[in-house]
N, CA, C and O atoms as a DFTB+ gen file, in Angstrom:
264 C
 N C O
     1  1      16.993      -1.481     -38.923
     2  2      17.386      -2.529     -37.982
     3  2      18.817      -2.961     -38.314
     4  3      19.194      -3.153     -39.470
     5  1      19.552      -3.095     -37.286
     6  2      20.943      -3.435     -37.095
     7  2      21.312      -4.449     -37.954
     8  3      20.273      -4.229     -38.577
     9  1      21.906      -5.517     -38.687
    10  2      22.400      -6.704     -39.107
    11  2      23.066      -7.340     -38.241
    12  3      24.058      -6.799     -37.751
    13  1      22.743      -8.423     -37.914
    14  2      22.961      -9.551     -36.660
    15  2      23.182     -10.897     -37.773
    16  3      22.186     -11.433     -38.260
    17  1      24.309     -11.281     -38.048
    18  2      24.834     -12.338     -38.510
    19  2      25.351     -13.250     -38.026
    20  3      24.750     -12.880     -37.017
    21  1      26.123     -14.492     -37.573
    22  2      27.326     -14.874     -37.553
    23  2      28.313     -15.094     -39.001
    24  3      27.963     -15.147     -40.180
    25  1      29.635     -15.191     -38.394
    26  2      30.476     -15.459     -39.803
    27  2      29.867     -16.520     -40.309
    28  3      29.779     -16.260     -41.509
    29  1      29.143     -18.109     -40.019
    30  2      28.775     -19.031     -40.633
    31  2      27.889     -18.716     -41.674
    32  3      28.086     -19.234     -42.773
    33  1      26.635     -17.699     -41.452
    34  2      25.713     -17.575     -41.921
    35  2      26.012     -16.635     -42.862
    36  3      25.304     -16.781     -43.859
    37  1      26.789     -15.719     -42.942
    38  2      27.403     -15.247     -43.725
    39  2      27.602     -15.807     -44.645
    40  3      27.092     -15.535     -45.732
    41  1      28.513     -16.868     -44.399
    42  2      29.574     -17.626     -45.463
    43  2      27.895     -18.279     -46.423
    44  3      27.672     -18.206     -47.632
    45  1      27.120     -18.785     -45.480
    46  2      26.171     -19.489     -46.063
    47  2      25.154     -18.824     -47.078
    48  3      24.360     -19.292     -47.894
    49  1      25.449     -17.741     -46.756
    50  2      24.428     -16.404     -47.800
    51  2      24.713     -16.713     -48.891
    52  3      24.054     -17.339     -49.720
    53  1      26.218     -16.073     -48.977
    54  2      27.304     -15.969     -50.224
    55  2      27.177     -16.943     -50.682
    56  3      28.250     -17.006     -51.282
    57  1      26.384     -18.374     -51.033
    58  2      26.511     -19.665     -51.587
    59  2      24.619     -19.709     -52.354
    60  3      24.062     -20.501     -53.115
    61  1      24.193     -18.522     -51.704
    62  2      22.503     -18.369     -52.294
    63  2      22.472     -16.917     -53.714
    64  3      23.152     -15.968     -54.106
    65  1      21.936     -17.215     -53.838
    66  2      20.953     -16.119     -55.041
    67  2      20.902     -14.880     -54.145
    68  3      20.736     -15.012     -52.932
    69  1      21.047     -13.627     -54.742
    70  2      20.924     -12.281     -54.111
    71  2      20.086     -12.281     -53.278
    72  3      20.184     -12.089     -52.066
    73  1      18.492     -12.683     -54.429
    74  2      17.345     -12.779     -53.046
    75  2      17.112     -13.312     -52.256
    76  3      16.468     -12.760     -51.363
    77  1      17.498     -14.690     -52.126
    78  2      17.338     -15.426     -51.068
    79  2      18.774     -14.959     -49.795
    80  3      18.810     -15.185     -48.586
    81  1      19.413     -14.525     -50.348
    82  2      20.732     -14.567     -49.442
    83  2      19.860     -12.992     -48.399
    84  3      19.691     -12.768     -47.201
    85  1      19.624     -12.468     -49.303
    86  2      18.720     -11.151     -48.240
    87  2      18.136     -11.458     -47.510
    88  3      18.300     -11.132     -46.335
    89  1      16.753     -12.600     -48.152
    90  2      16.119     -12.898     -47.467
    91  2      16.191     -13.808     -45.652
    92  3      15.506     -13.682     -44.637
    93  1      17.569     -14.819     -46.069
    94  2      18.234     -15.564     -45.362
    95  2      18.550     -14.638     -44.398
    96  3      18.000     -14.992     -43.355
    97  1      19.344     -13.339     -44.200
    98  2      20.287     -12.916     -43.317
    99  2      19.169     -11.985     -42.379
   100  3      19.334     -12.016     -41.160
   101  1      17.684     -10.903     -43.111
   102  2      16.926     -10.536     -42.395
   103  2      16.373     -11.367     -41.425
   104  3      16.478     -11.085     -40.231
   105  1      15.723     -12.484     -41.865
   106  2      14.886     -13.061     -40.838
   107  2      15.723     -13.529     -39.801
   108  3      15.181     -13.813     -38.733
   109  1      16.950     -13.662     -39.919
   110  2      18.338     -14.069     -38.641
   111  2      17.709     -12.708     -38.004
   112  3      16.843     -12.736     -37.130
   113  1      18.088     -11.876     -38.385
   114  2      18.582     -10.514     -37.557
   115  2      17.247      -9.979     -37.215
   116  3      17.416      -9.471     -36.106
   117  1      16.005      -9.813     -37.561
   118  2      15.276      -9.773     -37.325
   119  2      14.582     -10.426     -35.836
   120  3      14.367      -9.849     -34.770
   121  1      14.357     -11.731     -36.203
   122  2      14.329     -13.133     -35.190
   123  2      15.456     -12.639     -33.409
   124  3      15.097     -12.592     -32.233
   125  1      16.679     -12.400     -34.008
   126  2      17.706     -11.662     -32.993
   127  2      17.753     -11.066     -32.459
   128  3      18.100     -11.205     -31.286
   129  1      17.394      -9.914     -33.061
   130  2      16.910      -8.300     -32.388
   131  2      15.494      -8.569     -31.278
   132  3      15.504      -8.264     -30.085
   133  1      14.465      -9.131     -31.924
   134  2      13.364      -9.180     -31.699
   135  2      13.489     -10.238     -29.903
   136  3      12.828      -9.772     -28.975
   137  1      14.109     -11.202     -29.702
   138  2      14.031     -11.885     -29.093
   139  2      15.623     -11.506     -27.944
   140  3      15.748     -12.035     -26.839
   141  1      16.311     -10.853     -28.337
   142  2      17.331     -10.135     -27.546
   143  2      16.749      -9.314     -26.721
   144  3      16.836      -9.662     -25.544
   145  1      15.958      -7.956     -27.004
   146  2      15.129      -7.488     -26.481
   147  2      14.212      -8.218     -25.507
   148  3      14.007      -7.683     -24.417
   149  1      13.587      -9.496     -25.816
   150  2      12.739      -9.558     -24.792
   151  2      13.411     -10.166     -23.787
   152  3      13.045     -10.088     -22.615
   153  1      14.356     -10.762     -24.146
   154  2      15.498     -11.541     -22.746
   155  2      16.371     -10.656     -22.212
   156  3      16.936     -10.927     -21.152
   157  1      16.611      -9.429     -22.903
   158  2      18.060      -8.357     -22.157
   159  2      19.222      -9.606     -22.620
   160  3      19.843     -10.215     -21.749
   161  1      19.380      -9.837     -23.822
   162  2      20.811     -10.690     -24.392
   163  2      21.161      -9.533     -25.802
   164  3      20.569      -8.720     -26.513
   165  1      22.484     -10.102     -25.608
   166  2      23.167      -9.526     -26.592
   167  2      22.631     -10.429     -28.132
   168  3      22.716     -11.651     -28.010
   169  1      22.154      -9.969     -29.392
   170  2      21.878     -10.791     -30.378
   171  2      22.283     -11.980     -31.005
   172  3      21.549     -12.872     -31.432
   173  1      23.855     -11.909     -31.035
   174  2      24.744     -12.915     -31.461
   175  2      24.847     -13.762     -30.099
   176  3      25.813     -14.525     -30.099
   177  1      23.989     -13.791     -28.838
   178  2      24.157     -14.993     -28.028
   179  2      23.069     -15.774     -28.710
   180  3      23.058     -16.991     -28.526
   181  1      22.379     -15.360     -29.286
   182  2      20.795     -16.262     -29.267
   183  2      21.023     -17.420     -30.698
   184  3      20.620     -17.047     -31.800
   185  1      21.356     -18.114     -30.621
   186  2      21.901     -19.258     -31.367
   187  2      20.657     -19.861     -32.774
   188  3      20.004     -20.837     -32.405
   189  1      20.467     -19.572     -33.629
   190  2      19.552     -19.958     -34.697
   191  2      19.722     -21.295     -35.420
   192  3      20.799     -21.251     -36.015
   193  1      19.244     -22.206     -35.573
   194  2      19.372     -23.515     -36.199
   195  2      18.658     -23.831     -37.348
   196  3      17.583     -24.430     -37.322
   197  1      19.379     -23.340     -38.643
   198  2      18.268     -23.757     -39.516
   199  2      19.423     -23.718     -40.971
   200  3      20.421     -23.040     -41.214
   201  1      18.859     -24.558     -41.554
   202  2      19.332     -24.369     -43.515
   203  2      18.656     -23.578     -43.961
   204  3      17.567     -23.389     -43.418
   205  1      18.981     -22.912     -44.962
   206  2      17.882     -22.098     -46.082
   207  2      16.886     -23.295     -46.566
   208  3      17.047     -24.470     -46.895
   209  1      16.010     -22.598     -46.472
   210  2      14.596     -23.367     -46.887
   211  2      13.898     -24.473     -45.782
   212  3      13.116     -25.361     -46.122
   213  1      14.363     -24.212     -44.368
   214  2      14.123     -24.687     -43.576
   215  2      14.083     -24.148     -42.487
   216  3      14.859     -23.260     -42.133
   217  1      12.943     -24.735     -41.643
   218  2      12.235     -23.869     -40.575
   219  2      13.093     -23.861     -39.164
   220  3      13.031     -24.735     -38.300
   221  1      13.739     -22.914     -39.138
   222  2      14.531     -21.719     -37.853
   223  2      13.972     -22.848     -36.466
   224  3      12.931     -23.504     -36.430
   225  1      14.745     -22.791     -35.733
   226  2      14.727     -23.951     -34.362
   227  2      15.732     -22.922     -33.622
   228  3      16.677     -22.344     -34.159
   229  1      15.273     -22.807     -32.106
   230  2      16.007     -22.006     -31.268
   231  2      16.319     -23.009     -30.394
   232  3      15.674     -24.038     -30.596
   233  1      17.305     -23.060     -29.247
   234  2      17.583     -24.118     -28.169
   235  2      18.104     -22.584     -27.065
   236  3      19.270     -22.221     -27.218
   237  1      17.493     -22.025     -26.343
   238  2      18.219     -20.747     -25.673
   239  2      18.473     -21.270     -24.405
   240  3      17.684     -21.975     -23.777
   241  1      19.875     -20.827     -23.932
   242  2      20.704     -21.146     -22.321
   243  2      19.025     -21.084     -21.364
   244  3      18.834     -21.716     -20.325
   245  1      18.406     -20.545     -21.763
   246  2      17.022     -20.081     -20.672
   247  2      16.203     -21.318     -20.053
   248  3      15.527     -21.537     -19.047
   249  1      16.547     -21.871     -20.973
   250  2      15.725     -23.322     -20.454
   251  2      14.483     -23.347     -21.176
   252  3      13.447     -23.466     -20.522
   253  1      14.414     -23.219     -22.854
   254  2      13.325     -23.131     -23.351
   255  2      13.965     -23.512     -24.646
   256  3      15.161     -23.485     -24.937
   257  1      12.686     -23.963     -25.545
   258  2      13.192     -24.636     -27.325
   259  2      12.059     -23.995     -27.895
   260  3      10.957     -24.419     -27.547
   261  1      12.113     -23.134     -28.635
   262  2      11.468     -22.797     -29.925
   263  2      11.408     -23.247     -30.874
   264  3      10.772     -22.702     -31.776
């Protein structure tokens, strides 16, 4: 599977532990891929809201909140 980041989250990796910073950047890109596909969007439109160690919140242009 592709890697779907933004530069923020990036930057925000690089400030975690190896494992968690892995862990941090899959479930982005994962979450991205997965939900790009079901809308026909490009990955980096789909906007992710969350800190490490805190539970992922979507707000998508679609008119829907995850």
């Amino acid at each position: 599977m592709q890697d779907v980041a933004t530069i923020e989250e990036i930057q925000t990796a690089k400030n975690l532990t190896n494992s968690r910073s892995k862990i941090f950047l899959e479930t982005r890109s994962y979450l991205r891929q997965s939900l790009s596909t079901l809308f026909d969007l490009d990955p980096l439109e789909i906007p992710i809201n969350a800190h490490p160690g805190e539970p992922q919140s979507l707000t998508l242009a679609l008119g829907i909140s995850v």
